[in-house]
FIKOLBA-569611 format. One line per field, with one value per residue (C-alpha): y negated, x, z negated. Coordinates in nm, 3 decimals. Layout:
BEGIN
py = (Y / ...)
px = (X / ...)
pz = (Z / ...)
//
This chain:
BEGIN
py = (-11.231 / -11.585 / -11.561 / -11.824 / -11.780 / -12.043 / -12.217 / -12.163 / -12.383 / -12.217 / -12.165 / -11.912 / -12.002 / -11.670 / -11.378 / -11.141 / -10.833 / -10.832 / -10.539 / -10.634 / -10.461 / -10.464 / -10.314 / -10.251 / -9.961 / -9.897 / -9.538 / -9.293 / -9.463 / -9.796 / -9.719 / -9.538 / -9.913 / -10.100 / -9.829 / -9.951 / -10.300 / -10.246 / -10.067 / -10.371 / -10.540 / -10.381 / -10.622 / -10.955 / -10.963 / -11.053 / -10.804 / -11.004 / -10.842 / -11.015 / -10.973 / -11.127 / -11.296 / -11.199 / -10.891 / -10.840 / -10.627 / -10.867 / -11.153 / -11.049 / -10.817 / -11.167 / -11.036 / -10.867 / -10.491 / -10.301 / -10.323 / -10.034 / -10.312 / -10.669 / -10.913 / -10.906 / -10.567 / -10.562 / -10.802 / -10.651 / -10.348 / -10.529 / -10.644 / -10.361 / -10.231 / -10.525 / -10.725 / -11.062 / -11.218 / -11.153 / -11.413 / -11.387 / -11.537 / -11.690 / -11.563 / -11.828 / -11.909 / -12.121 / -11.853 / -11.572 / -11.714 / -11.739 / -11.611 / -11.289 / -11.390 / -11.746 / -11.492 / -11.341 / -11.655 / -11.892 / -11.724 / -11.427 / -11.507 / -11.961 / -11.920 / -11.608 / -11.606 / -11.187 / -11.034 / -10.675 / -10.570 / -10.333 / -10.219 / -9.878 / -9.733 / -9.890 / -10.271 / -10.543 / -10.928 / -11.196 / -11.359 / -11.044 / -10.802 / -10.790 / -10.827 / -10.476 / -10.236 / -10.241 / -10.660 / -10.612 / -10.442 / -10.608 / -10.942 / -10.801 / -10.846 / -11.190 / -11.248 / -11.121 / -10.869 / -10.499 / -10.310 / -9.999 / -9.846 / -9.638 / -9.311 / -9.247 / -8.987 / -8.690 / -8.471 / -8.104 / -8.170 / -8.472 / -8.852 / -9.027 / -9.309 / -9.619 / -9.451 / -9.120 / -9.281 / -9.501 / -9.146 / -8.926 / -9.189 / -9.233 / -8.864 / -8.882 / -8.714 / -8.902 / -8.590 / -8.573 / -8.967 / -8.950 / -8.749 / -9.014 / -9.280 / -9.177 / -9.329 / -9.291 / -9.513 / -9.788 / -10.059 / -10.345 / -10.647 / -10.885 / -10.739 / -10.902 / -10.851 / -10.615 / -10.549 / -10.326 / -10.080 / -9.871 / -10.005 / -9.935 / -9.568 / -9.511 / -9.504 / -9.862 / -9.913 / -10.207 / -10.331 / -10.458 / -10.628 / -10.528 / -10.790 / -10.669 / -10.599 / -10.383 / -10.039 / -9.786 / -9.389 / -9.242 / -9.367 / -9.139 / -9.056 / -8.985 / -8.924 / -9.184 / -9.372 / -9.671 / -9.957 / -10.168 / -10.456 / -10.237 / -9.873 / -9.584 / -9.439 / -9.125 / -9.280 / -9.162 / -9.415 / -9.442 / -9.635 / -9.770 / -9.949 / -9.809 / -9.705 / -9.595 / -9.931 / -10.140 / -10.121 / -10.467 / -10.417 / -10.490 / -10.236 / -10.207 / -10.018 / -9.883 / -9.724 / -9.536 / -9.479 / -9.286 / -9.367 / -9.691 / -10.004 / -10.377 / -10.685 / -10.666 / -10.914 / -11.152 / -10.938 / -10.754 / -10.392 / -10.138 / -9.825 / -9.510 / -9.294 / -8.903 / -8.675 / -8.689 / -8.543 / -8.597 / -8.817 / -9.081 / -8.999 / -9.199 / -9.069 / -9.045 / -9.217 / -9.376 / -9.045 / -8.857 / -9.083 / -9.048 / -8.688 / -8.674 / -8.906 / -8.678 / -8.367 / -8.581 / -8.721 / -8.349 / -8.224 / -8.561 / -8.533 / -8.178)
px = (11.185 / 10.961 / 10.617 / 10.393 / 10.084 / 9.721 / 9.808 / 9.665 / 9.907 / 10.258 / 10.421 / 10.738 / 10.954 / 11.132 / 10.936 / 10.809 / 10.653 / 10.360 / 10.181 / 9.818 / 9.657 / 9.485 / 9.809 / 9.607 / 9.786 / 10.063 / 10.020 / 10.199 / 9.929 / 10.074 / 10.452 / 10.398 / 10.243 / 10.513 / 10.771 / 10.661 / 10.745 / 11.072 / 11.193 / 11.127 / 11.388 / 11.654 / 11.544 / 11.575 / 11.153 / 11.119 / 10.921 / 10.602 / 10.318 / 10.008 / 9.725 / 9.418 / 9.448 / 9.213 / 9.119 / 8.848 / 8.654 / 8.697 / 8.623 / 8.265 / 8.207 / 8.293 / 8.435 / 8.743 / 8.873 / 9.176 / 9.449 / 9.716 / 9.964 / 9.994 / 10.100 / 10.456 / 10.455 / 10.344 / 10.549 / 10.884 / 10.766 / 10.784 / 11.086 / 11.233 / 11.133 / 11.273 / 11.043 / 11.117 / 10.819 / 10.469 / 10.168 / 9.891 / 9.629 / 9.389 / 9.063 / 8.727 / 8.391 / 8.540 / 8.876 / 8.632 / 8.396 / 8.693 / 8.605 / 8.793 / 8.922 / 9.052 / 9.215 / 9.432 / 9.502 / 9.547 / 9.696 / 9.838 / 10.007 / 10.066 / 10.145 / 10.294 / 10.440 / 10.385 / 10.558 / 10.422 / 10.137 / 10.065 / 9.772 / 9.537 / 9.267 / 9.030 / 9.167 / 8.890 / 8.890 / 8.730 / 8.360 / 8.156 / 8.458 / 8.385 / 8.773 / 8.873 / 9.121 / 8.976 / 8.949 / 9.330 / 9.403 / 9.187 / 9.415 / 9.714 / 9.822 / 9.665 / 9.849 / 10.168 / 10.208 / 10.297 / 9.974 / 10.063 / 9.744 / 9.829 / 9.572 / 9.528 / 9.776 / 9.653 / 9.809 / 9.644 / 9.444 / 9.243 / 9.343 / 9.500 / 9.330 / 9.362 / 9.045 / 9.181 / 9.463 / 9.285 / 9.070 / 9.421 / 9.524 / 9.223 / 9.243 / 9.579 / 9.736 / 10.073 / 10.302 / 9.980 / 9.962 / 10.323 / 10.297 / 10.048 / 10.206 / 10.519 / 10.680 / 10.614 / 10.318 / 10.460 / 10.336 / 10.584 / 10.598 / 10.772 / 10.900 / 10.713 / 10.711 / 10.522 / 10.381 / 10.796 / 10.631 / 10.804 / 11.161 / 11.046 / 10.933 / 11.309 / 11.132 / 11.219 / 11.024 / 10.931 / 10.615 / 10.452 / 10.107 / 9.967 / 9.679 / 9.338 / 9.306 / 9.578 / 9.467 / 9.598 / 9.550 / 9.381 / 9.512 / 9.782 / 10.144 / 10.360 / 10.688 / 10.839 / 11.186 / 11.230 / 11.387 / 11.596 / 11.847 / 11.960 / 11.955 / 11.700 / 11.650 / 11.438 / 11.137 / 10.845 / 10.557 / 10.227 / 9.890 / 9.640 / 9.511 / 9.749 / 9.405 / 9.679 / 9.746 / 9.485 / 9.107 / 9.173 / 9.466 / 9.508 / 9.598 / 9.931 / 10.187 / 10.503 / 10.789 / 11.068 / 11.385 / 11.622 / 11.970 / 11.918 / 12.015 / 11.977 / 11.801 / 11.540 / 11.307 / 11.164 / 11.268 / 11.118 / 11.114 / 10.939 / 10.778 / 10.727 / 10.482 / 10.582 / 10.343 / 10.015 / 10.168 / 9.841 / 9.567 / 9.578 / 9.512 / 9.420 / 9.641 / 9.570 / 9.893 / 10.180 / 10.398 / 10.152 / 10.218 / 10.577 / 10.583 / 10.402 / 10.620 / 10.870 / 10.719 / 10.644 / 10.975 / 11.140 / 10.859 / 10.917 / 11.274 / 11.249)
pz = (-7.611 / -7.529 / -7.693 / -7.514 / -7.779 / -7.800 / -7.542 / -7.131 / -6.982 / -6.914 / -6.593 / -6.561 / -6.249 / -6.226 / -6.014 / -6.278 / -6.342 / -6.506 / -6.753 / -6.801 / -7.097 / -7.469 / -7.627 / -7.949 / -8.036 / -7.789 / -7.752 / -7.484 / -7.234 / -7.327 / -7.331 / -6.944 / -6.824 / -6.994 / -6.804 / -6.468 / -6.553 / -6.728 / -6.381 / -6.214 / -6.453 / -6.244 / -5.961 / -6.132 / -6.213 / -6.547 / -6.750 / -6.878 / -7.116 / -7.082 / -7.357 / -7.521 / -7.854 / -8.011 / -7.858 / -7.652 / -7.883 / -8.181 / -7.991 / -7.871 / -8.207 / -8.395 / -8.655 / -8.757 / -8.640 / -8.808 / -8.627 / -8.524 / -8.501 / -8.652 / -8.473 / -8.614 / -8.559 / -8.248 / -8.147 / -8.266 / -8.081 / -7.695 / -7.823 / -7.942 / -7.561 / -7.341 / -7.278 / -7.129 / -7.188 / -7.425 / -7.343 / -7.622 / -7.376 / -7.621 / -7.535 / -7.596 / -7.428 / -7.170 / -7.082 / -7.129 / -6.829 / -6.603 / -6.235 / -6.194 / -5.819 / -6.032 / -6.319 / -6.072 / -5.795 / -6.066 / -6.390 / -6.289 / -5.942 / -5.970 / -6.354 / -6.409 / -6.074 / -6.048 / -5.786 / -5.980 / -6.133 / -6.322 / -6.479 / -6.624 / -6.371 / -6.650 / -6.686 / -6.736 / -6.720 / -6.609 / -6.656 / -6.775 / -6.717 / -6.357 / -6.271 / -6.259 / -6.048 / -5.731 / -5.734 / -5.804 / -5.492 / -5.261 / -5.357 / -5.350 / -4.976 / -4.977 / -5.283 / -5.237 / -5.519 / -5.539 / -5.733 / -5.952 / -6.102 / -6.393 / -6.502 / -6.840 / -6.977 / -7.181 / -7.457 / -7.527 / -7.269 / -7.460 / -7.328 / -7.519 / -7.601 / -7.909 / -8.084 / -8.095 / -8.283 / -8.555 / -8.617 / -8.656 / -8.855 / -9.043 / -9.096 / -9.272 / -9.007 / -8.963 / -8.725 / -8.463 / -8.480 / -8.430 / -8.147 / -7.980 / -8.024 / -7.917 / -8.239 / -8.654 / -8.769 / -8.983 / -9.209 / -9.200 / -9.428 / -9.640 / -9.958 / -10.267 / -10.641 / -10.810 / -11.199 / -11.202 / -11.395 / -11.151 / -11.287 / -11.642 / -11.589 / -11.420 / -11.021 / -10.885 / -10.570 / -10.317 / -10.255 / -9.958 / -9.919 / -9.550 / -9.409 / -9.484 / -9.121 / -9.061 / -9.078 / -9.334 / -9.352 / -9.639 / -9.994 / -10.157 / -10.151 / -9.804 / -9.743 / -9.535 / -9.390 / -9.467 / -9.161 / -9.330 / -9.195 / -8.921 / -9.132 / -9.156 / -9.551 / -9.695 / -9.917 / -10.062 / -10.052 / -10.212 / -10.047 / -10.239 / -10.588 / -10.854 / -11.044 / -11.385 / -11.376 / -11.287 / -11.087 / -11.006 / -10.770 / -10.441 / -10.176 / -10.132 / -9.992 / -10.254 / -10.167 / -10.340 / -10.154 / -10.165 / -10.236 / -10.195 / -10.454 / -10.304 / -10.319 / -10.094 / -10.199 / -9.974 / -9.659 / -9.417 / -9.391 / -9.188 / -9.393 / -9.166 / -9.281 / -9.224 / -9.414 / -9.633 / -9.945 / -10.207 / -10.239 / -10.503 / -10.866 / -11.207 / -11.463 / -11.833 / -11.934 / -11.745 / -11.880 / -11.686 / -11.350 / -11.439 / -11.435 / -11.151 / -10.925 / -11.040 / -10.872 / -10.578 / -10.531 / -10.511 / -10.261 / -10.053 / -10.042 / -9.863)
//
């Protein structure tokens, strides 16, 4: 997959299909848009996601959000789907006040070259977000592109929706975020050294240090499986400070797994998080958090 990222000035040659969204979370809403564009693959358009970096809402909160997805992650996720290309449009003053009608002539049909677009019923751009669905169709014959318009898609009734994600999340509940996502939430990282107090109690695990933006369901133990160099294992993962150990430590994000003995250190891995299994305790005594893990790590592995 090309990533064209912090820079406006790119041109593709090839005709493309083009997604235009906020992809903060991609949710079942999400993976329908990117559908419509992957179809097109099948008639030599290039499938091209095209987003805001940052994202809208960061960039006129001016500050930073929690994020569903990293950047990483969220990249190895349009990947992992086929897309051709992702532009991370870098959103300022100057490509915020863009004329809507100058969005789509110039960016989307001379530099993307779109043959398709497609877009949600709700899509915004342009100076003062006054680029919006029905701009899109009213170019689209003088233009030369094919418009799909995509409604938001509900589950139970309820649309689904990037907010109703971060609160199920934020809620601890992994199976219904599951459900809208269409995939496991994961945390995904590099694989970096810990205090191995977890080697010298008998429960090696691996550690991972999410960015302070990425955003993390409440503290405690999950079960998990754990994405590793091409293979899936059984793990049982614990988010938060380590309090028995330390009130100083960073959040981070530990994982036992199953069956599992290799050097993983300095690699990535992906940690999908299951089930909320217990909030986080202090222990008296690091026999006490022994103990414990041991009781968790028989409830996890059913």
């Amino acid at each position: 997959m090309q990533i064209i990222s912090g820079t406006t000035e790119f041109h593709i040659e090839e005709k493309t299909a083009v997604a235009i969204g906020k992809f903060d979370g991609i949710h079942l809403g999400h993976r329908k848009l990117l559908n419509y564009i992957l179809e097109q693959k099948k008639d030599d358009l290039k499938a091209v996601v095209f987003t805001f970096d940052p994202s809208p809402e960061e960039f006129f909160a001016g500050q930073s959000i929690s994020q569903l997805f990293t950047r990483e992650e969220k990249r190895n996720a349009f990947e992992k789907l086929g897309i051709d290309v992702l532009i991370e449009f870098p959103l300022t003053e100057v490509t915020a006040a863009t004329e809507p009608e100058d969005f789509v002539r110039r960016i989307l049909v001379h530099q993307l070259n779109a043959d398709y677009i497609a877009a949600g019923t709700d899509v915004s751009f342009g100076n003062k977000g006054r680029g919006d669905r029905h701009l899109l169709r009213s170019m689209a014959k003088e233009m030369g592109y094919e418009l799909e318009l995509i409604d938001k898609v509900r589950l139970d009734g309820e649309e689904i929706s990037s907010t109703r994600v971060r609160n199920e999340i934020s809620d601890g509940n992994m199976p219904m975020a599951k459900r809208l996502l269409g995939a496991g939430y994961s945390v995904s990282g590099i694989v970096e050294h810990g205090r191995h107090i977890g080697h010298t109690i008998g429960v090696p695990t691996v550690n991972i240090l999410p960015p302070d933006n990425k955003l993390l369901p409440p503290y405690g133990v999950y079960s998990s499986n754990v994405s590793f160099d091409g293979a899936v294992y059984r793990g049982m993962t614990n988010i938060g400070r380590k309090p028995t150990i330390s009130d100083k430590e960073r959040v981070g994000v530990e994982t036992y797994i199953y069956d599992f003995d290799a050097d993983v250190y300095g690699k990535y891995m992906e940690i999908e998080l299951l089930e909320f299994l217990r909030p986080e305790m202090k222990f008296d005594s690091i026999d006490a958090l022994k103990k414990q893990i041991e009781s968790d790590l028989e409830r996890a592995a059913k």
